[in-house]
N, C-alpha and C positions, 0 to 999 in steps of 0.2 A: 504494500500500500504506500502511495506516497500522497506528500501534501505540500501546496504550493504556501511555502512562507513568505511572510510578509516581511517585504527590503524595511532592514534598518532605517530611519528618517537620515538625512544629513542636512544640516544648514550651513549656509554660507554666514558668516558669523564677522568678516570684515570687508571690503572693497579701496582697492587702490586702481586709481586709473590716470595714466597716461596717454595722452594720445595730441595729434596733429590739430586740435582744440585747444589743448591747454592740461596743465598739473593739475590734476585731484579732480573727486567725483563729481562737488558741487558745481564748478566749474563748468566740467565736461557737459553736465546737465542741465546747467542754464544754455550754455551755445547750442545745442543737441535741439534743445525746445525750440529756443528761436531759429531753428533753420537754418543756423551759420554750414559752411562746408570749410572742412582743416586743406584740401586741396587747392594747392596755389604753386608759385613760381619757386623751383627748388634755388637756397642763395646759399648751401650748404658747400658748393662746389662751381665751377663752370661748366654751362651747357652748351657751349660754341660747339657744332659741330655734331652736338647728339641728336637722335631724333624724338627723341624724350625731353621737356624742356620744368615738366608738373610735377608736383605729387604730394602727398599728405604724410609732410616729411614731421617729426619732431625738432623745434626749432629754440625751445626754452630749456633743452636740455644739454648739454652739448660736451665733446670729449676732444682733446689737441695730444697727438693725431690724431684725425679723423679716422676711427676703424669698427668695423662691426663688432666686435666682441667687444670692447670696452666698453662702446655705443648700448649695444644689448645689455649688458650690465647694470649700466647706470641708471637706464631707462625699468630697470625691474627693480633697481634697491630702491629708487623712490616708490615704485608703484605699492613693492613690499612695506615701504615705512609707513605709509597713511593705512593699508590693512589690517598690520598688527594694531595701530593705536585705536583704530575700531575695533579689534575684533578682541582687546585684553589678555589674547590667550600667551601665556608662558612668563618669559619675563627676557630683558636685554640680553642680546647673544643668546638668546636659548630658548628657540621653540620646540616647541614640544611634538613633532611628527615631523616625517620626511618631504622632502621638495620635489614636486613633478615641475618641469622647468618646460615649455616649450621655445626652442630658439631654431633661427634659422641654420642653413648649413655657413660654417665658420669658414670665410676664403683668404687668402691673401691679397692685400690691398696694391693697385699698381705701383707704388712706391717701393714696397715691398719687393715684389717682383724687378725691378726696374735693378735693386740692388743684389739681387742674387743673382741677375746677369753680369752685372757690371764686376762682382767679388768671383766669378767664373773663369777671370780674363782670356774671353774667347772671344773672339768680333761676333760673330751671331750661333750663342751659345743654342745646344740643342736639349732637351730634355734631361737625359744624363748628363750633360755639362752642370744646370741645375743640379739635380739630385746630390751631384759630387760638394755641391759647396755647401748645400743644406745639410748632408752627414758627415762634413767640419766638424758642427759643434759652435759654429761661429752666431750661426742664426737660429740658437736652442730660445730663444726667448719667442719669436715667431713661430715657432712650434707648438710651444706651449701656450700661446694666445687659441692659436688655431684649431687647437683638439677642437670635439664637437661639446664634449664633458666640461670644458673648463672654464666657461659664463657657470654655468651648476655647481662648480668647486668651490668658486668664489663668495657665491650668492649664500653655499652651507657654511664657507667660514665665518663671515660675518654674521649672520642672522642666528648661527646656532641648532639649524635644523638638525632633530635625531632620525637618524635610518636613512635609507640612501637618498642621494641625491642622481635623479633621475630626468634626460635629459630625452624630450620628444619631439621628431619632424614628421607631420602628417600633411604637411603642406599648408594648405588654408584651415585643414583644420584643429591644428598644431594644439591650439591652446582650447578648445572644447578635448582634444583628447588628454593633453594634463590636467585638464577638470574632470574627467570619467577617472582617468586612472587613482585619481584621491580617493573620488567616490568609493571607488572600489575597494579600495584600501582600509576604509572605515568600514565597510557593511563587511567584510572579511573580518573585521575583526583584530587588524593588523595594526591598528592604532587609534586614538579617539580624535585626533587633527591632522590636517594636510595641508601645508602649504603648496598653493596649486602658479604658477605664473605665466604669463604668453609674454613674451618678450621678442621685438623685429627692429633696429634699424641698421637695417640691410639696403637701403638705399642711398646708392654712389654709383660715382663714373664707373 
C-alpha cells in the first residue's frame, strides 16, 4: 500500500534583489510598478563596432577590472546582505544551510587573453602555445577566478554557509533551479535553511 504524502511547507523567509532597476526590493518595486524598463545604452565598455549597442546591464554596482566572476560576486553578496537582514536567520558569517548558487559559465576576459598570447612569445600563438603558458603557473590566479565553483567558494566564505556550496547553469533557468534544488533540500530533510542565489553579469565585449 502506498500513500501520497504531503510536501513539507517551505517559505521564502528573506528577498535581496539586484537588478538593471536599481539595489534592493523596494526599489526594484516601485520602478517595476511604474513601468520603468532597466534596458538602455550599455556605458560599461565600448560599443564601436558591435552589433549589440543595449542591455539591462547592472550599473550601481560595479568591479575594476571589469570581469564576470568578480562582477557575479558582488552582485550576489549585496543581493545576499539585504536577505539575510530580512530573513534573521543564523547570525554574521554563519548561516545556517548550504548555498545553491546559480552563475553563468566563468570565461576569460579579452584582456586576459590578449596577455596569455602576448606571455607565449609567439607572433600568432596557437592553442597549445596558450595552454603552455597557462600551465606556467604564471597565470594561477586566472585560473582560479575562472573555475565555475569559485563565485560559490567565495560567497560560503564570507556568509558562512554550512554544507556544500553548490554551483548551477541551467541557462535561463539557472536560478528557478537553485531555488528547486533548496526546496528540495529542506522537504528531504537535509536541512531547515537554504541559501538559494541567481547571480549574471556576464555582459561584455
Amino acid at each position: 500500500m502506498t500513500a501520497r504524502l504531503k510536501p513539507e511547507a517551505v517559505a521564502i523567509t528573506g528577498l535581496g534583489v539586484v537588478t538593471a532597476l536599481g539595489v534592493g526590493v523596494t526599489d526594484n518595486w516601485a520602478r517595476l510598478c511604474a513601468g520603468e524598463s532597466g534596458v538602455r545604452a550599455i556605458r560599461r565598455f565600448p560599443t564601436t563596432g558591435l552589433k549589440t549597442s543595449i542591455a539591462a546591464t547592472v550599473d550601481d554596482i560595479t568591479v575594476d577590472p571589469l570581469n564576470v566572476p568578480d562582477l557575479c560576486n558582488a552582485l550576489a553578496e549585496s543581493a545576499i546582505e539585504e536577505a539575510l537582514a530580512q530573513s534573521a536567520l543564523g547570525s554574521r558569517g554563519r548561516f545556517p544551510g548550504p548555498l545553491f548558487l546559480a552563475v553563468p559559465p566563468l570565461e576569460l576576459e579579452w584582456p586576459d587573453r590578449f596577455a596569455l598570447a602576448a606571455a607565449s612569445n609567439v607572433a600568432e600563438p596557437a592553442f597549445d602555445d596558450l595552454l603552455r603558458v597557462a600551465a606556467s603557473g604564471r597565470f594561477k590566479s586566472l585560473d582560479t577566478r575562472c573555475q565555475h565553483g569559485s563565485v560559490a567558494l567565495r560567497l560560503k566564505a564570507k556568509f558562512g554557509t554550512q554544507g556544500p556550496a553548490v554551483s548551477v547553469n541551467t541557462a535561463c533557468a539557472s536560478g528557478a533551479s537553485a531555488l528547486q534544488l533548496g526546496v528540495e533540500a529542506i522537504r528531504r530533510g537535509e536541512t531547515d535553511a537554504a541559501l538559494c542565489v541567481g547571480t549574471d553579469g556576464a555582459v561584455s565585449a
